[in-house]
C-alpha positions as a printed NumPy array, in Angstrom:
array([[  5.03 ,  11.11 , -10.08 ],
       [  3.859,   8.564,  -7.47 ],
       [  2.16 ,   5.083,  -7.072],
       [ -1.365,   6.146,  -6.14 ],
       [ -3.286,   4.013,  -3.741],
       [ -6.772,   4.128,  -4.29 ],
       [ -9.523,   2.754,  -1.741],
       [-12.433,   1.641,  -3.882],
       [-14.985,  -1.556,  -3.902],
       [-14.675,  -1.246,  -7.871],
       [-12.05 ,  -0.369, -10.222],
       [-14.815,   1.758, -11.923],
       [-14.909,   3.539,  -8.505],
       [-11.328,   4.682,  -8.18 ],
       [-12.408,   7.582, -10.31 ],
       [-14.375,   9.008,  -7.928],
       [-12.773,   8.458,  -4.701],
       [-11.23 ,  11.465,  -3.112],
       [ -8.8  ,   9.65 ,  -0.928],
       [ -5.685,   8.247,  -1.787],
       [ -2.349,   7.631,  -0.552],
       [  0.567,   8.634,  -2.544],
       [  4.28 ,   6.429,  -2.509],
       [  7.007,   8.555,  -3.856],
       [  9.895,   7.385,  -5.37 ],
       [ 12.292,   7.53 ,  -2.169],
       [  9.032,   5.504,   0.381],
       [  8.563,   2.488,  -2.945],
       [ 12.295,   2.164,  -2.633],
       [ 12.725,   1.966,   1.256],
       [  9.691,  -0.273,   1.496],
       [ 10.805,  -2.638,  -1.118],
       [ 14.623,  -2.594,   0.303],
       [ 13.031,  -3.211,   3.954],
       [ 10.622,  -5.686,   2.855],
       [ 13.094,  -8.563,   3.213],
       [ 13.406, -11.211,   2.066],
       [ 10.215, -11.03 ,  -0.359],
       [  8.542, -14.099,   0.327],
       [  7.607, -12.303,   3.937],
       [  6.405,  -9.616,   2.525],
       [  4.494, -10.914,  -0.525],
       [  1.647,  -8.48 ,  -0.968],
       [  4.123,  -5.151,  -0.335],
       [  5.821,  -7.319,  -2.772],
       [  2.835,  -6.845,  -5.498],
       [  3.479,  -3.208,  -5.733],
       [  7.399,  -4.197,  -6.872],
       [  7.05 ,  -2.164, -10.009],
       [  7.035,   1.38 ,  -9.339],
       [  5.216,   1.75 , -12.787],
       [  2.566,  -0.82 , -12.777],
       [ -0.975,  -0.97 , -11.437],
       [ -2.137,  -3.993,  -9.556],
       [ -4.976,  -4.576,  -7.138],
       [ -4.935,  -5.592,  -3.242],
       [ -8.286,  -6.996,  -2.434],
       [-10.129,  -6.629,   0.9  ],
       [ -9.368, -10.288,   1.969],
       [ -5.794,  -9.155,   1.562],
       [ -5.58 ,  -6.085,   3.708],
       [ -5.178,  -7.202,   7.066],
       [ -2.156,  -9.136,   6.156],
       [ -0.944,  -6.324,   4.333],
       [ -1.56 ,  -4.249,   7.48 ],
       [  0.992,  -7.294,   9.352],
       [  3.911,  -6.77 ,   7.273],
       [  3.739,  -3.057,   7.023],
       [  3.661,  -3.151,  10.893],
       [  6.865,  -5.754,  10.269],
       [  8.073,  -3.389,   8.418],
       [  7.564,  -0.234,  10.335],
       [ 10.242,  -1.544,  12.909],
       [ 12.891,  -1.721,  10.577],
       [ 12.736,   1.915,   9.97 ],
       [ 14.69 ,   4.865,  11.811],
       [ 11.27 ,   7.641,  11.073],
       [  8.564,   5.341,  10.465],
       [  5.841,   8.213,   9.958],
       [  5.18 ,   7.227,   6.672],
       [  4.577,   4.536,   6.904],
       [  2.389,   4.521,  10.13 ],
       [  0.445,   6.794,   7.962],
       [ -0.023,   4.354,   5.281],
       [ -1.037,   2.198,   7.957],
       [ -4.071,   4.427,   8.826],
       [ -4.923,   4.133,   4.878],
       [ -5.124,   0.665,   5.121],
       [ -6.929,   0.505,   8.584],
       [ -9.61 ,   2.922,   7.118],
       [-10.156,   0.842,   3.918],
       [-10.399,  -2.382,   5.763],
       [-13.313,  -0.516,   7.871],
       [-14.892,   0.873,   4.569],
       [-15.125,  -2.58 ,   3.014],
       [-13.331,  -0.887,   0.26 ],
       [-10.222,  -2.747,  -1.921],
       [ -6.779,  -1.209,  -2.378],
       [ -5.963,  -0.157,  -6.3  ],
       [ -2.285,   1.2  ,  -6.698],
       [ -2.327,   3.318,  -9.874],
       [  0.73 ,   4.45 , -11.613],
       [  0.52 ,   7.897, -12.594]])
């Protein structure tokens, strides 16, 4: 089970997009416990609940991008989340929205 993040310009798209990102259990919790305190990190904040959906619009990505880069630096490996970086680079160039689906 994972928190999907789905790169659509429409929630009726997310069906049909082939790429997402995928937050396991163990990356939510180390982003969320890194993320600190929450009000600097308010939209890593909006995915909070491992078990909700919620939407991060295109206006929003590029300061998503800034705290996940804040972020990165507090971790020992941050592969994952340099990755996750990418995501969000490439949906910000697509014009596309982020949708985090709970599986």
């Amino acid at each position: 089970m994972a928190l999907d993040l789905i790169p659509a310009r429409h929630e009726r798209g997310i069906h049909a997009s082939r790429r997402l990102f995928a937050i396991d259990e163990m990356l939510h919790s180390q982003l969320m416990s890194r993320a600190q305190p929450s009000g600097d990190y308010p939209l890593l904040h909006q995915l909070h609940d491992y078990y909700a959906d919620t939407v991060l619009l295109l206006g929003e990505l590029p300061r998503l991008h800034a705290e996940l880069t804040r972020v990165a630096a507090r971790f020992t490996d941050p592969g994952q989340v340099r990755e996750l970086l990418r995501f969000v680079e490439q949906a910000i160039a697509d014009g596309d929205n982020l949708y985090a689906v709970a599986d």
